[in-house]
Every structure is written in structure tokens, then in C-alpha cells.
C-alpha positions, 0 to 999 in steps of 0.5 A: 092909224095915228098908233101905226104911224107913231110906231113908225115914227119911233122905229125911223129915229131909232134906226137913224141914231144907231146908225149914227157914228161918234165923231172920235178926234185922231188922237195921234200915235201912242208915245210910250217912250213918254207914257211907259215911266217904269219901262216895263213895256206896258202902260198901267197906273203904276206909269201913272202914279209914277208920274204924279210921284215925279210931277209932286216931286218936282222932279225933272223927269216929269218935265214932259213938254221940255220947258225947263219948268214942271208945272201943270202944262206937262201934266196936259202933255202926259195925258195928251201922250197916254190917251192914244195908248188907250184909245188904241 
């Protein structure tokens, strides 16, 4: 009896987990006029590496929030503008 109700036990929190859905924040739209740096129409990590090039650089074309300085805030607006490209 214990045994049976041990299997049961374990087989209702294993159907309540995998019913379980992930709460996934909206991201938001994919901005690729920011995430695409080589405008080749496709995001990949030469985008990415063309970003850290530029942001190294300190070039201003990696000034991606717009405050006239490139600095570690527009490396959080870069990746706040390619997650939603991958996520979709």
C-alpha cells in the first residue's frame, strides 16, 4: 500500500511540473535596423563582433542609446536590441 502510494505521489508532481509553463518576459520587437551591423539582412556574431569592434573603437556608430558617449550603457541597449531577434 505505502509503495502504490509513493508511485502515485511521485507520478502527480510529475505531471503538475510538466505541465508547468516558464514565465518568458516579453521581449519586445527585433530591432534590426540596430542588431543587423553589416546590413546583410541576417543577424549572426559578425553583427556582434562588429559591435564589439565599433564599442573597442569607441566609435560612434556603437553609441546605440544615443547619449553622445560609448560606454557600457550601449552595450545593454545592444543586447536589449538582438535578444528579441533570437528569442523569436
Amino acid at each position: 500500500m505505502r509503495r502504490t502510494l509513493t508511485v502515485l505521489s511521485a507520478l502527480a508532481l510529475s505531471t503538475t511540473f510538466a505541465s508547468a509553463q516558464p514565465d518568458i518576459p516579453d521581449l519586445g520587437e527585433c530591432d534590426m535596423a540596430v542588431a543587423d551591423r553589416n546590413a546583410d539582412g541576417v543577424l549572426d556574431t559578425g553583427d556582434i563582433f562588429d559591435f564589439i569592434d565599433a564599442f573597442i573603437a569607441q566609435d560612434e556608430s556603437a553609441d546605440i542609446d544615443g547619449d553622445g558617449m560609448v560606454m557600457f550603457s550601449d552595450i545593454i541597449a545592444y543586447v536589449h536590441a538582438i535578444l528579441p531577434c533570437f528569442a523569436g
